[in-house]
PLY file of the C-alpha trace (Angstrom):
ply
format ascii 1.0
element vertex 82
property float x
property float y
property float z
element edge 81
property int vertex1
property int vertex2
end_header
0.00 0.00 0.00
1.15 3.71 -0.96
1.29 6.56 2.27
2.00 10.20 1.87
4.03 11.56 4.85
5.58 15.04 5.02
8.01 16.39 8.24
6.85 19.63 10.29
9.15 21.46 12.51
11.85 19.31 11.66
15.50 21.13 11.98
17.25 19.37 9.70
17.58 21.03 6.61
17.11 17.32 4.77
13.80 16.26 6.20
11.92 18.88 4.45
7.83 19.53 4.31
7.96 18.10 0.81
5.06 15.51 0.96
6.42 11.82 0.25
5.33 8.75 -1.08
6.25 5.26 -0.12
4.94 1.79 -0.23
4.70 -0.18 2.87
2.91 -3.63 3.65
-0.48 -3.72 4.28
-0.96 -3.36 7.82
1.92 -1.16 8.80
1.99 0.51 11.90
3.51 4.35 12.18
6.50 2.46 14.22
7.54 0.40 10.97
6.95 3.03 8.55
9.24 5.24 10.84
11.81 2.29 11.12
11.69 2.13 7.14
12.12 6.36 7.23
14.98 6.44 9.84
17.17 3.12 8.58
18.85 5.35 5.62
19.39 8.52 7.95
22.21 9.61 10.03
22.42 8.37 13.42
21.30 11.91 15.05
18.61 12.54 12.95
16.84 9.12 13.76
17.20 9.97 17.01
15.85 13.23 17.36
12.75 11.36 15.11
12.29 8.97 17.88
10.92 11.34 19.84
8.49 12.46 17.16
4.62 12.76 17.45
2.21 12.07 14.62
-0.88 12.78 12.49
-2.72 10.81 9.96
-5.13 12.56 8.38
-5.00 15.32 10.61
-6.25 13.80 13.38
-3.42 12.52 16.64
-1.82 9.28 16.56
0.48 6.83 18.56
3.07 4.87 16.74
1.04 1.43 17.00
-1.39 3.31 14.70
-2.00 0.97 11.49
-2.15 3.10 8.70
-4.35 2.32 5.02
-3.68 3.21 1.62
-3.34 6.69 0.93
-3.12 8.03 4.78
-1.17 10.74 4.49
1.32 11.08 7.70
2.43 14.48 9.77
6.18 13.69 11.25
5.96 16.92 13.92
9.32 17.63 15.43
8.41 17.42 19.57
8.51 21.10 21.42
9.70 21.78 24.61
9.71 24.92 26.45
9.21 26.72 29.34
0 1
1 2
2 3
3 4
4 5
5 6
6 7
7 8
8 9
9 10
10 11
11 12
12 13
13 14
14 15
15 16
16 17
17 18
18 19
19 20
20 21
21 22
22 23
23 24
24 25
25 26
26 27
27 28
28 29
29 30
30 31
31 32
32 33
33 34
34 35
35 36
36 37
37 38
38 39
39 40
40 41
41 42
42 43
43 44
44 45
45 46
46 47
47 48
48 49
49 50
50 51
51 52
52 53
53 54
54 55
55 56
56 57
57 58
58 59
59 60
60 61
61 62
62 63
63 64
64 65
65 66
66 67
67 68
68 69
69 70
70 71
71 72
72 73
73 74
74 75
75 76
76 77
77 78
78 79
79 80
80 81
């Protein structure tokens, strides 16, 4: 199945808000499609990504969210302040 997923608030200059396509197996979770994402980055990228937070469709989700064709996924950078 085919996902759209785009990166907000991300600072690194290569994880842009261009949307994204990419095929995953049918009944992927946000967790694998984020393992698929971070396996070709640099180490401190995936791990400021771990700490992510997520829509699909707008709408809040947890990383054992199964996604369907077509969702189209919101990477947000987390924010912290004070």
């Amino acid at each position: 199945m085919k996902v759209i997923y785009r990166y907000f608030g991300v600072p690194v200059p290569v994880l842009t808000d261009e949307k994204k396509e990419i095929e995953i197996g049918i009944g992927s979770t946000i967790d694998e499609l984020m393992n698929v994402l971070c396996a070709d980055m640099e180490e401190a990228s995936s791990e400021m990504l771990q700490k992510a937070t997520f829509l699909v469709n707008n709408i809040g989700a947890k990383r054992e969210t199964v996604l369907n064709d077509n969702d189209e996924i919101i990477i947000l950078n987390p924010i912290g302040g004070g």
